[in-house]
C-alpha positions, 0 to 999 in steps of 0.5 A: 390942624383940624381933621376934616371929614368928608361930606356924606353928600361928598362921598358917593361923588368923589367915588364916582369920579374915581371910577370914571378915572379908573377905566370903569365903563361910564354910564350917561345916567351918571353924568349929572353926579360926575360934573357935581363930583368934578366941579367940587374938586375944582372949586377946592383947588381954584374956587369958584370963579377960576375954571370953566365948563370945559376945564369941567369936562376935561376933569370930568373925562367928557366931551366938552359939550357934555356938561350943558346937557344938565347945565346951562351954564357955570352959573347953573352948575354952581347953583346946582352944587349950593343946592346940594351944600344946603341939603347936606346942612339940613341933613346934619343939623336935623340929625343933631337934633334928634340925637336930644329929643325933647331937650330944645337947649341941646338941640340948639347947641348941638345943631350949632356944632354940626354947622360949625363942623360941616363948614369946616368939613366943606369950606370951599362950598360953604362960601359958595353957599354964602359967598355971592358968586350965584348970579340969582338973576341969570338963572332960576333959583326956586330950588335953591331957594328952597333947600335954603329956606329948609335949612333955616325953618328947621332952626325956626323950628326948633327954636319956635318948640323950645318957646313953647316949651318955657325954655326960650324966650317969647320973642319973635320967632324968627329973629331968634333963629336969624340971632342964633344963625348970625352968630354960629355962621360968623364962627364958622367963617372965622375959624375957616378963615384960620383967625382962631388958630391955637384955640380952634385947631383940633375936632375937640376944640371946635366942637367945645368952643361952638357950644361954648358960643351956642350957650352964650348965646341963649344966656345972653352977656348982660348982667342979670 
């Protein structure tokens, strides 16, 4: 199977909740990032909509009126949580792209790997991202709204460089980049689904096959 590495968004967390286990003096100051770290562990090992605030902190090593200190509600809790995923994305794929700067092709299909690899890193967060379990009507989403839209205008971005550079084609710029997401965002659900088992199981394969899927799509399946 594919060998899943950790998010670096992921890691300090997990840390964090460790320590807290291990008997290390707690500090009310990391409280926020405790309940994240905790949350995410029970959203690998239940999903989203299977634990409470107080399962959160009793997993957390809290008073069970602890987490409504950053948090209203569960709803808060994951929105605070997507927020993060949507950080991490922009942070992943921007990285990709400066690996090739200047070469707006390979940049767009190295940003479709690292989407691809970071859904297959964290997949439980990325169906909360995308998965509707956020009420956006209970809760304020502007910063979740936010780290989204960031995401996205990065692919604008790099899409809108590679039109100017004669590379892409003069279409609307932002359908461009909602084509190009579509398209990476439904191979990553397959494969995180498990519906392409034997020919996207290991790191090299995923990695192959998203570019394979990226450069179909800037060459199109019609005939020319």
């Amino acid at each position: 199977m594919y060998a899943m590495s950790t998010s670096t968004d992921i890691l300090p967390l997990r840390r964090l909740l460790m320590s807290k286990r291990s008997g290390e003096t707690y500090h009310h100051g990391n409280l926020h990032d405790t309940l994240i770290a905790a949350a995410i562990e029970l959203i690998r090992d239940k999903g989203p909509n299977a634990f409470s605030l107080r399962e959160l902190a009793k997993k957390a090593g809290v008073s069970h009126t602890a987490p409504y200190r950053h948090f209203k509600d569960k709803n808060a809790l994951l929105s605070a949580i997507a927020e993060t995923g949507f950080k991490t994305l922009t942070e992943r794929t921007q990285n990709a792209a400066m690996q090739f700067d200047g070469d707006p092709k390979r940049q767009l299909i190295e940003t479709g790997v690292a989407y691809v690899e970071l859904a297959l890193d964290s997949p439980e967060i990325t169906q909360l991202m995308f998965g509707g379990f956020i009420d956006t009507k209970k809760c304020p989403k502007e910063n979740l709204d936010s780290e989204a839209d960031n995401a996205f205008q990065g692919l604008v971005n790099l899409i809108e460089s590679g039109k100017q550079s004669g590379i892409f084609r003069n279409e609307e710029t932002e359908l461009l980049a909602l084509a190009t997401w579509s398209m990476v965002h439904g191979l990553a659900m397959l494969i995180t689904g498990g519906q392409l088992c034997g020919i996207a199981d290991e790191q090299d394969q995923v990695r192959n096959l998203s570019a394979k899927v990226e450069t179909l799509l800037m060459e199109g399946i019609l005939v020319r």
